[in-house]
C-alpha positions in Angstrom: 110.3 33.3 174.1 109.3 37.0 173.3 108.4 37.8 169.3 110.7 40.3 168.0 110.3 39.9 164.6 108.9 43.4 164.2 110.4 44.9 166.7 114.1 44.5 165.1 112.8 46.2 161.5 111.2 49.2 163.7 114.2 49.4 165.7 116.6 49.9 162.7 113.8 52.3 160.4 113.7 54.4 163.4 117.7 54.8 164.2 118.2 55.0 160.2 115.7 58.0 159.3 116.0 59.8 162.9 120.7 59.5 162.9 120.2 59.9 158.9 122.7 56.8 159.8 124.4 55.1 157.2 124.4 51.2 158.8 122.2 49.7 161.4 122.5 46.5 162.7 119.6 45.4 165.6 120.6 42.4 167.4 118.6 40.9 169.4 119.6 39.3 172.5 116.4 38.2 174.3 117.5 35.0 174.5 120.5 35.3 176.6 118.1 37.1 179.5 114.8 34.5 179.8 114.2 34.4 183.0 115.5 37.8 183.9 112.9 40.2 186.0 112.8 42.3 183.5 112.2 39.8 180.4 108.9 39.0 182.0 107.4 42.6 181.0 107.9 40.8 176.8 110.0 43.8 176.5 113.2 43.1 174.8 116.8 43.4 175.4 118.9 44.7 172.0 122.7 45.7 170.9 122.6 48.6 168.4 125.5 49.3 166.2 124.7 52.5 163.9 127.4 54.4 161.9 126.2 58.2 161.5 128.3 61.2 160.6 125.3 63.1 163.4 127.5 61.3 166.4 130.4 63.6 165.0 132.0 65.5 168.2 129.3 64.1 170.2 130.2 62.4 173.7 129.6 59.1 174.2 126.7 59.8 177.1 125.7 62.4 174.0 125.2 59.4 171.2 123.5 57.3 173.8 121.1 60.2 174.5 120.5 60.8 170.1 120.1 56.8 170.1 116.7 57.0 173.2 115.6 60.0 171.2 115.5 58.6 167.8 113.7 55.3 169.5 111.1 57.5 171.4 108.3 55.5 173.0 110.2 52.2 171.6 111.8 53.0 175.0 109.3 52.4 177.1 107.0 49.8 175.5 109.3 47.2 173.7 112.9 48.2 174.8 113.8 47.0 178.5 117.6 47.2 177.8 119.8 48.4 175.0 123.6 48.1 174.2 125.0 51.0 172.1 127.9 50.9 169.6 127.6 54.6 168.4 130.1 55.9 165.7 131.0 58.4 162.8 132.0 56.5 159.3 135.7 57.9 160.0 135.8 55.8 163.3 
């Protein structure tokens, strides 16, 4: 079973400072994919749901974008698949 304990407090500092979001919640999901090809790189597999007024009159293929950016390398070295739940408080 892969560690995330750190992973999930990075996750959420990132998305909070880089959105300026005003909730994050990082759930992780590992478990439900052991045994998956890709849970043998010890990367892990995450849902996201952040609230941040910077998704206003974004797309949706525009919040997933802000979300990869805000996680940089995350991306690569601890992240091998993310769900998104990307809103605005007014949503």
């Amino acid at each position: 079973m892969i560690d995330n304990s750190k992973r999930l407090p990075r996750i959420k500092q990132l998305l909070t400072d880089g959105l300026k979001a005003e909730s994050v919640e990082v759930i992780d999901e590992s478990h439900k994919h052991a045994g998956h090809a890709g849970a043998k790189t010890g990367m892990g597999h995450f849902e996201v749901h952040i609230v941040a007024e910077a998704f206003a009159d974004k797309s949706l293929l525009q919040k997933h974008r802000m979300v990869y950016e805000a996680l940089g390398d995350m991306m690569k070295t601890d992240i091998h698949a993310l769900s998104i739940k990307a809103s605005t408080p007014s949503e």
